[in-house]
N, C-alpha and C positions, 0 to 999 in steps of 0.2 A: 380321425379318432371318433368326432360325432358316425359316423356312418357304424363304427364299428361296436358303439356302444349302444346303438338304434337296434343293432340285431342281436344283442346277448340281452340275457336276462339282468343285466347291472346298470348301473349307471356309471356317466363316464369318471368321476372322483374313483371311483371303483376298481376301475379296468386299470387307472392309473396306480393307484395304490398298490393292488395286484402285481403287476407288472415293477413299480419300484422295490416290491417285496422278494421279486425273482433277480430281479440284478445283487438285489444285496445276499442273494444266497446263493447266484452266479458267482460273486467273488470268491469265496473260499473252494466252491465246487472247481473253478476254473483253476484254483492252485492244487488241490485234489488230484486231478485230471492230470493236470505237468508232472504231480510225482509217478504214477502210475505208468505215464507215458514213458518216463526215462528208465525204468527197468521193467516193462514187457507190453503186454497189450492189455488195453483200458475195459475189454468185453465185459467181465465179471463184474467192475466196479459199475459202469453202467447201467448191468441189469439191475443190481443189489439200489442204487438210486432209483433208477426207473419203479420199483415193483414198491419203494419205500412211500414215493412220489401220489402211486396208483391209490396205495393202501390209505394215506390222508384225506385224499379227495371223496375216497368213498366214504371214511367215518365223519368224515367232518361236520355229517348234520345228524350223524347216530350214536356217537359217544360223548360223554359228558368230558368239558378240559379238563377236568383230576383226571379219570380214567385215562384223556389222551398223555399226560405227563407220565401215569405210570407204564403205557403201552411205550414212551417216549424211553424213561428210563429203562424196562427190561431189552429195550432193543441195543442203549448204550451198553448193559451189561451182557447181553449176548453176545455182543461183537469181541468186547474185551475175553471173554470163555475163548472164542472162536480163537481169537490171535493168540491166547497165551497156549492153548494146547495144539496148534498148528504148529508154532514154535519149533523149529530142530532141534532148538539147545532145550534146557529145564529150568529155566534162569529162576533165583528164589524169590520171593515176596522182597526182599531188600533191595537187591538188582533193578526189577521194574520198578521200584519206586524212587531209583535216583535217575535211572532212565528218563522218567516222567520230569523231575528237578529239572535234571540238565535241559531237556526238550524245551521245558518253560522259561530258561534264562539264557537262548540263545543257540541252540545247540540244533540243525537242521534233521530235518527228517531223513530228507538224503543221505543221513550217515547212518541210517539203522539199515542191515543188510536186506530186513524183509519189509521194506515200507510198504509193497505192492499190498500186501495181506493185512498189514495197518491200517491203511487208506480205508480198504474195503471193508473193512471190520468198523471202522468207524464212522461212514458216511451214513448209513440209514436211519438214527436216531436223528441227526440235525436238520435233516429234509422232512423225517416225518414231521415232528414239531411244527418248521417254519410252515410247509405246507398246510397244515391244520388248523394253525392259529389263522394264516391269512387269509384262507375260507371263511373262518369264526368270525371275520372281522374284527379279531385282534391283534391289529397291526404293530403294536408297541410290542407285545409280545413274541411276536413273529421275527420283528426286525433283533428283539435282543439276542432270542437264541441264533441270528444266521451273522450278529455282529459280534457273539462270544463266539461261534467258529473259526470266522475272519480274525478273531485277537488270537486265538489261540497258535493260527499260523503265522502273525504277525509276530510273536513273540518265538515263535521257532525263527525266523527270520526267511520261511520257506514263498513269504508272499511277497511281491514285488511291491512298488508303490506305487503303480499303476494301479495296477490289478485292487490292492487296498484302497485306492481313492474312488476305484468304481464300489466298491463295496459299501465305502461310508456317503457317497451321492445315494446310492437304494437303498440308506437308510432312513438318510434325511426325506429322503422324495417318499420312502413308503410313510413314516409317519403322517408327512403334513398333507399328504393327499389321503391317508386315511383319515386323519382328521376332517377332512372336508367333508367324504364320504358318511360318516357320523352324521355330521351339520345337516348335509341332506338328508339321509335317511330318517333323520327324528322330523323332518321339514314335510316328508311324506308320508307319515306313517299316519295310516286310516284314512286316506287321501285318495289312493290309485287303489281301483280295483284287482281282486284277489287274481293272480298270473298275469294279470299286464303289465309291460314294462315302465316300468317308473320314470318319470319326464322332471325335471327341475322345472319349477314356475315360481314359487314364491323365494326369493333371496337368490335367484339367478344369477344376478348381477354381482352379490357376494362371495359367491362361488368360482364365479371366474374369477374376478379380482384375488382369489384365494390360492386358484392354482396358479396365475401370474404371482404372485408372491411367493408360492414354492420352487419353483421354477428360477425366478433371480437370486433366490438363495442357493441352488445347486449351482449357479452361473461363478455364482464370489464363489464357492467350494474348490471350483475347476479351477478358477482363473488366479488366485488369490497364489494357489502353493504355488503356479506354471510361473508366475512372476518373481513370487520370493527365488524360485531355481534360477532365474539371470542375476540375481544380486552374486557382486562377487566375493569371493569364498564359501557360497554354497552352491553352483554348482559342478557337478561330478560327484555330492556329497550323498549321505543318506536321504538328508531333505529336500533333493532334486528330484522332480518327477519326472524331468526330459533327460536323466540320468548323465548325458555329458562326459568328458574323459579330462584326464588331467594326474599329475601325482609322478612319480618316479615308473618304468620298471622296476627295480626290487620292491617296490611296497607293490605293486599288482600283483605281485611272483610270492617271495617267499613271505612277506608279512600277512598273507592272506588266509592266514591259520587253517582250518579245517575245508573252507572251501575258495571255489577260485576262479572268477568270470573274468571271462575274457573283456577290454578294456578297449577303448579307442586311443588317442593320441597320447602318447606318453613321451618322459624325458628321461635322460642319464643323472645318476648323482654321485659325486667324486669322493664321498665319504669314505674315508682307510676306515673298514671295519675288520679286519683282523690280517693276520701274518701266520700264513702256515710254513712249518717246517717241515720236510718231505725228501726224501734220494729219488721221487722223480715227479712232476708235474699228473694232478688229476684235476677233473670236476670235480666240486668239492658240495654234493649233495648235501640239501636239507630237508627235503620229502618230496613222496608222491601222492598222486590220486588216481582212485582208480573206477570213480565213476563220473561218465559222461553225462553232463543234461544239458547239452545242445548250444547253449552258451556258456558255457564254462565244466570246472571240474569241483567233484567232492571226494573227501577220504574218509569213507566208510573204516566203520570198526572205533573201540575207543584202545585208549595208550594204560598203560601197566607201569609200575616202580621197576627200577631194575637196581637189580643187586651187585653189590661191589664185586666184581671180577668175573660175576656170570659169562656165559659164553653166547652171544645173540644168536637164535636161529637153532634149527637141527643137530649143528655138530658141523666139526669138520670138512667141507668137501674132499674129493681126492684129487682134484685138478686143478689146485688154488696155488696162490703166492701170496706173501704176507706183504702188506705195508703199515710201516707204522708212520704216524703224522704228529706234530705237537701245533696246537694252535693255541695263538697268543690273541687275546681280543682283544681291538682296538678303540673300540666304542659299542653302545648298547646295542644288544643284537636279540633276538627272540629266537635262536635255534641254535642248532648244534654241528655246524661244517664238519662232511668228513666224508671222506671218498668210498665208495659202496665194495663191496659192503662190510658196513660194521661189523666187528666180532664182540670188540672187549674195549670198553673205557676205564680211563682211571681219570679223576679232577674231582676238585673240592663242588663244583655245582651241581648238584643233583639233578640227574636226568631219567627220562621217560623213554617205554620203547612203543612204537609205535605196531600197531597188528602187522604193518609191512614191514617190520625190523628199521625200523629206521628208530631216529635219536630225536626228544625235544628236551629243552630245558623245564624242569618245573616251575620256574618264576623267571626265568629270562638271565641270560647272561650280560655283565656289567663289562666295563672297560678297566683293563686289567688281570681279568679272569684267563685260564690258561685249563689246559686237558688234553689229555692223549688217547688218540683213538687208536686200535691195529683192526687193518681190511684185511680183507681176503680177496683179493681179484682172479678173475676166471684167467686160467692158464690154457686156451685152447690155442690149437693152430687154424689159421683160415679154411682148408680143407674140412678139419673135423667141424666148425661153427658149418661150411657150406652143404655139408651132406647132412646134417641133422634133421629129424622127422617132425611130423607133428602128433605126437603121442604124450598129451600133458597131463599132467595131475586133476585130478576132477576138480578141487577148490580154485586150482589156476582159471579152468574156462569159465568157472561157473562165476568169479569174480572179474576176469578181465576179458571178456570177451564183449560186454555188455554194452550195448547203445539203444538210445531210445526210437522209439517203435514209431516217431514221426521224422527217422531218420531218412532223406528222399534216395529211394532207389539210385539215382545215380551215383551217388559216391561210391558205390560195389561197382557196378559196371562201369565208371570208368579206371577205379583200379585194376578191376580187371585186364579190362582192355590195354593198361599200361603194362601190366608184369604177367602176359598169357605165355611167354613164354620163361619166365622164371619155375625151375623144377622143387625148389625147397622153401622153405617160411625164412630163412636168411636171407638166399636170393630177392628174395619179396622186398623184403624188407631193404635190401639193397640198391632194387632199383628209384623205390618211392623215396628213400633217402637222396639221391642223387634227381631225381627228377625237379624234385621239390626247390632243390638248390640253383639247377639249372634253368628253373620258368618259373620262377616266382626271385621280386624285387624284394631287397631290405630295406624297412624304411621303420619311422616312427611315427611317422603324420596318415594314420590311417580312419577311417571311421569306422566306429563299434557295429558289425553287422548286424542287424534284427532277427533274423534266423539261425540258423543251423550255421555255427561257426566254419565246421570243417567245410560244409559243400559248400559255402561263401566264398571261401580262402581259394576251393579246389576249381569254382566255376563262375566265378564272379568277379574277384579283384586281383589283382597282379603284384601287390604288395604287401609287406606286415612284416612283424619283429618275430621274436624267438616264440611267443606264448601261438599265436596264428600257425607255424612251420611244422611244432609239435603235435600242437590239437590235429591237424590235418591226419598227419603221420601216423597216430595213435590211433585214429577212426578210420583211414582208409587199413592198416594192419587186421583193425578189430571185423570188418566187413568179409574179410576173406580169413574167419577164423584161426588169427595168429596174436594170441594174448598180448595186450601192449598196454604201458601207460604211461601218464604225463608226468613226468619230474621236473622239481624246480633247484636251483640251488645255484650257484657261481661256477665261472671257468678260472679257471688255473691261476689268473690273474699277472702280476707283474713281475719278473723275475728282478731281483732284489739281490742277487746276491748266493754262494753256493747252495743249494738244496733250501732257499728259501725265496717265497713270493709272495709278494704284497695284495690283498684285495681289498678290492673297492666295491663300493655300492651299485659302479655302472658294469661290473661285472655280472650280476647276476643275471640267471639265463632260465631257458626250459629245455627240455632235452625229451628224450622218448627211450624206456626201458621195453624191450622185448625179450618174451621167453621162448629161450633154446630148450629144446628138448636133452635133459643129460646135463646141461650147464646151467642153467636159468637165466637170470635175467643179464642181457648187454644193452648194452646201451649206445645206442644211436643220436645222429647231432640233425637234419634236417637244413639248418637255417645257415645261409649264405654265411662262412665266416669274416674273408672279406672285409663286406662292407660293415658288417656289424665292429669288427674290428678299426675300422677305420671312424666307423660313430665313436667307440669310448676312446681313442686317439687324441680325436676330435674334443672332445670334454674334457680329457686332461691337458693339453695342451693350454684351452682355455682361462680352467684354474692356475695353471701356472703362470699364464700371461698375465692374470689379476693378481697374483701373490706377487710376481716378480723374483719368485725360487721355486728350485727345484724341493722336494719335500727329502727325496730319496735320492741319490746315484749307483746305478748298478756297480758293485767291481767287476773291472776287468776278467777275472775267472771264471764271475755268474753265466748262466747264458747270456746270451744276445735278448736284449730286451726287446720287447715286443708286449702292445697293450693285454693281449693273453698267449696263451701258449701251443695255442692250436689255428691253422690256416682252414681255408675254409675246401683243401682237399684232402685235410686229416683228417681217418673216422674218429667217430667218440669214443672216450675212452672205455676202454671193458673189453676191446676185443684189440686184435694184433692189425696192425693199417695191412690193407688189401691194394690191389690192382682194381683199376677200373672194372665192373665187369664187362664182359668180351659179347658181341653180338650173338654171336653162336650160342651160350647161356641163359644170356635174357634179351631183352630189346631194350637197345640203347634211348636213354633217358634224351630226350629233346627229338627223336626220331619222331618217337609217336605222341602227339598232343592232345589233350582232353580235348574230347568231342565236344563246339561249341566253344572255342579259346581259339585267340589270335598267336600268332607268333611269341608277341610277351608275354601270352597267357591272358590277356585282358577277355573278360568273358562279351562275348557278343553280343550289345545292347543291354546291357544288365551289369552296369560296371558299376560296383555302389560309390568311385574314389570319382566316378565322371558324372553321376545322375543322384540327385538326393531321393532316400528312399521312403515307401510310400508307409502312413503309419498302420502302427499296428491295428487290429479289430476294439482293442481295450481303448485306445488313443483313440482312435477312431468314433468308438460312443461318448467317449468326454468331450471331445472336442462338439459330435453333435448339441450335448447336453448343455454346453459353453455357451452355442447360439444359439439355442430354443432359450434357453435361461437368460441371456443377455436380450435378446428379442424381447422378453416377457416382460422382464426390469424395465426396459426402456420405455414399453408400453404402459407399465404400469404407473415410473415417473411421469407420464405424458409428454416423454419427448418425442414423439414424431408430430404430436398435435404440435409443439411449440415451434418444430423447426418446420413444419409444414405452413403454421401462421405467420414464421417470419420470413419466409421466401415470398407468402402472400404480399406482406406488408409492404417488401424492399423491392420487389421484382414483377411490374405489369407490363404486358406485353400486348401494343392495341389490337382491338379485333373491329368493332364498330362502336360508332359515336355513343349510342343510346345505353349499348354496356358499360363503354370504357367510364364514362360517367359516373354511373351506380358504383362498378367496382372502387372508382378513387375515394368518390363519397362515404361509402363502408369505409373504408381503408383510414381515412380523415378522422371518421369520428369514432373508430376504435383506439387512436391516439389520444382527439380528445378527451375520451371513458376511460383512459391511462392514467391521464394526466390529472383530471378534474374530478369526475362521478359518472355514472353508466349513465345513459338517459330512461328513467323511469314507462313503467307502460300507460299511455294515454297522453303523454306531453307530447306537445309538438317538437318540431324541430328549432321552430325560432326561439318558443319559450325554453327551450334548453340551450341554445345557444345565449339567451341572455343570461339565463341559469349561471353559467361557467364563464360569461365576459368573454366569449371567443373570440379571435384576432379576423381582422378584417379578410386573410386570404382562407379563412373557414369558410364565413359565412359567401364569401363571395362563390365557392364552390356551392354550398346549401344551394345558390341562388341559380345557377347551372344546373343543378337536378330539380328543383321547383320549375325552372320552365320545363326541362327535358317529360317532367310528369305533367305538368297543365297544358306545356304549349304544342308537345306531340313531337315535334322533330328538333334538333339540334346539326352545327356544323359541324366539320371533322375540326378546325379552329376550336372550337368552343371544348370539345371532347379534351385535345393535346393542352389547353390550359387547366381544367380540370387535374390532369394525370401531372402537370407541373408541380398543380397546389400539392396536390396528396405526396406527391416526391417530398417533398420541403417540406412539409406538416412529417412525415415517419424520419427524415434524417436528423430533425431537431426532437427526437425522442426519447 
């Protein structure tokens, strides 16, 4: 850092300042950047930064700061022009202003269709600012405007707490080494000649001691939350920085309202949350989503009132069957079960339609509550779902097609390479359905991958639940342009009794909708039935063993009970069960293996369930920050002097008589200056020893380096009793 501040025209508080000014305006850019990432390429948003960036650096010593605020504000108000008349729709003055509400009480960016054109409409007023001010050497100012950006996405919830803690370290780090920067430059001013670089000399010593003090303060920053995140019952929480896993499936699934990251280790919960009535066993959907960002899903679009008897959707199909369903709710539940797709509700609880036709409750449904939905299920034959084209609706591709643009090439080419010979978007979808189930384990002890969910699942690890099998499924679909999305909602659950089936909490699942051309959406299951079926088995049997009752008994006429109603070589439901498909059609699933996969599927060398993985770049600077900071702290308490003086004191090791001597004798009367008084400058050693009444095995050492100084030589004997005294004078300390 000195070398680096030797060649610029600043000084190093400066460089430092600067530099903490840029991390704290990295944070929000760096969430900026993720949203942009995940629905297209980031180029435009870049330049529109970059040229905002340029434009600062160059005013910053030719415009006055009112003028840079108002150059700051027309650039916030051009942006806003730009996005609202880009806009496809015409949305009124009322609309963008609850828009703006929602966005500030929690409501993600992710779910506005054209975030891309947001982003970029909005990034060049906060960069110019911060950049301007931190030129001006108004760092407090700097740091506000790039720390109101960062709340703003803290408060959509679009910032990680990562990413947020880097942003509030370069906030704290820009003040207080601006601050410093100050100190010095009022220290030099009319001091250093006109163009030379400015050197600290007078309060030097201040100055460092000042950035060591800023510095153990960013140390407690990092280290303080990373701690409270092992306390238990905060981590896996909001307040976890090392984020962690934990909590049910259904609350990672369906309690995850508008958006839905993928989790680490999760468990079952046996909780009877309702009883549907039904003349035949479905999925019993509660939503999808239908935008990717790389670790999880968002459902874009907002929800609408629906009207008593309205009919959901288009109309009629011509290829449908009707189902009707009655669900009894068994305990508090936040959604609305009901087998896809909805037409027509009737129930006392007011419900919401979602942009995707789907159903919410407007305040959550209670225990006790009751409502009838009628579906409409696709009535195809396998023939006509297998010859089906890909000629879709423009809104379909342009919304489900969509993955983010740091998505790695190989998730195409290896789907490819799995389904080259599949002839239609079913088939496709046919064989990754089956592949999926056939090289990839069920389990629930997994860890939360860092990257890119789907290429993790597809080339990395050998195992995962329902949320891992879908996301896969959906992304390798959406790569070989065949519309797909992630659904969540329960399976079938427990047969109970004629045309009625009990579910539970460890029911709930994810699933994968894809769109037929002619029919729309079916719905595919990916994920090993099986074993999954044998996990919530496994959990009921348990609670039964702790009750010591059965809760339910099927009758004899129900079906045959089974913990849900589907095997795991049943397709999902929406379309009529198939035959395997036949080699001839497509390539048999386990024939051909992802490039770079073992037999299990276990990705070669890069298995995240066998190798802990490396942290992120965000992790990665805090933790740098953690040690520079703790370093600094320690130095600044003076502990390395103190632990450096007491290895002196406790630990000599001989070299020669004439040394060993000196060192014990130091060593002696830095106990005695402990114990007693320092020995003043100009006293002797004996008049200090009488000074303090030293005990005889002192002065008998004194008496050991008095010869060793007059008499010139000493024996190795004389040296080892020396080094005895001083042992026994520091243990009794």
């Amino acid at each position: 850092m000195s070398r680096l501040a030797g060649r610029l025209p600043w000084s190093q508080p400066r460089v430092l300042a600067l530099l903490a000014v840029a991390l704290a305006l990295g944070a929000p850019l760096r969430t900026m950047y993720h949203l942009i990432d995940v629905v297209g390429s980031p180029t435009q948003f870049l330049l529109v930064a970059a040229v905002a960036l340029v434009a600062a650096a160059l005013l910053a010593r030719l415009v006055h700061p009112v003028l840079a605020i108002v150059i700051g504000a027309a650039l916030f108000g051009a942006g806003l022009l730009w996005y609202v008349t880009n806009l496809t729709t015409n949305p009124s003055f009322g609309v963008l202003l609850a828009d703006t509400v929602e966005l500030l009480t929690g409501r993600r960016l992710l779910q506005i269709a054209n975030v891309r054109l947001w982003v970029t409409s909005f990034v060049a007023a906060p960069v110019f600012l911060t950049t301007y001010f931190a030129l001006r050497r108004w760092y407090v100012t700097a740091v506000f405007v790039a720390s109101l950006t960062l709340s703003f996405f803290v408060l959509t919830t679009d910032a990680g707490v990562v990413t947020t803690l880097l942003g509030v370290v370069g906030g704290i780090a820009g003040i207080g080494f601006g601050t410093l920067d100050s100190v010095a430059s009022e220290g030099r001013a009319g001091t250093a000649p006109s163009g030379a670089s400015p050197t600290i000399t007078d309060g030097e010593d201040g100055i460092d001691a000042g950035r060591r003090s800023v510095l153990a303060q960013l140390a407690a920053v990092v280290v303080l939350p990373t701690v409270v995140s092992r306390i238990p019952g905060v981590e896996g929480t909001v307040l976890s920085v090392l984020g962690g896993s934990g909590g049910t499936v259904e609350g990672s699934l369906v309690d995850a309202g508008e958006s839905l990251t993928v989790q680490g280790s999760l468990s079952l919960s046996s909780t009877h949350r309702f009883t549907v009535t039904a003349p035949e066993p479905r999925y019993w959907r509660v939503g999808t989503y239908d935008r990717y960002t790389g670790d999880g899903w968002v459902r874009t679009g907002s929800v609408r009132e629906y009207d008593d008897g309205e009919y959901i959707g288009d109309g009629p199909a011509d290829r449908t069957r009707e189902l009707s369903q009655t669900v009894e709710v068994e305990s508090d539940i936040g959604t609305v079960p009901a087998a896809w797709k909805p037409v027509r509700y009737e129930g006392d609880p007011e419900v919401l339609v979602t942009r995707h036709d789907g159903l919410q409750p407007e305040s959550g449904l209670r225990a006790g509550d009751s409502y009838r939905v009628e579906s409409e299920l696709v009535d195809a034959s396998e023939s006509e779902l297998r010859t089906a084209g890909d000629d879709y609706p423009d809104d379909v591709a342009e919304t489900y097609l969509q993955l983010p643009q740091s998505t790695p090439d190989r998730v195409a080419e290896t789907t490819e390479t799995l389904t080259e010979n599949a002839e239609t978007p079913y088939q496709t979808a046919l064989v990754i359905e089956r592949w999926l189930r056939q090289n990839r384990d069920y389990s629930l002890s997994v860890s939360r991958p860092r990257r890119n969910v789907a290429d993790r699942f597809l080339h990395a690890m050998s195992e995962g639940y329902c949320t891992y099998f879908a996301t896969t499924m959906a992304v390798m679909l959406r790569t070989q342009d065949i519309p797909a999305r992630m659904t969540v909602g329960y399976t079938p659950g427990e047969a109970v009794g004629p045309d009625r089936w009990k579910v539970r909490g460890l029911h709930s699942h994810a699933w994968v909708e894809m769109y037929v051309e002619d029919w729309g959406w079916v719905q595919f299951d990916p994920t090993p039935g099986g074993p999954r079926q044998a996990a919530e088995q496994q959990r009921i049997d348990e609670e039964e063993a702790d009750d010591g009752t059965d809760e339910e008994t099927p009758t004899e006429s129900g079906p045959t009970p089974t913990p849900t109603a589907t095997s795991s070589e049943t397709p999902a439901p929406g379309r009529t069960p198939t035959p395997t498909p036949t080699p001839t059609e497509t390539r048999e699933p386990g024939a051909t293996r992802t490039p770079g996969t073992t037999a299990t599927g276990t990705g070669t060398g890069d298995d995240d369930s066998q190798f802990p993985g490396l942290p992120s770049r965000e992790e990665a600077a805090l933790g740098a920050i953690a040690l520079l900071g703790t370093a600094a702290g320690l130095r600044h308490a003076g502990v390395p002097e103190r632990v450096s003086r007491g290895l002196w004191l406790r630990y000599q090791s001989p070299e020669n008589p004439e040394q060993d001597i000196e060192t014990a004798f130091q060593r002696a009367m830095y106990v005695v200056g402990e114990r007693h008084r320092e020995r003043r400058p100009g006293e002797t050693v004996r008049a200090y020893l009488d000074a303090v009444d030293a005990d005889d095995d002192v002065r008998r050492l004194a008496g050991l380096r008095e010869r060793l100084r007059y008499g010139g030589t000493v024996s190795e004997a004389a040296a080892e009793e020396a080094i005895d005294i001083a042992d026994a004078v520091v243990s009794e300390r």
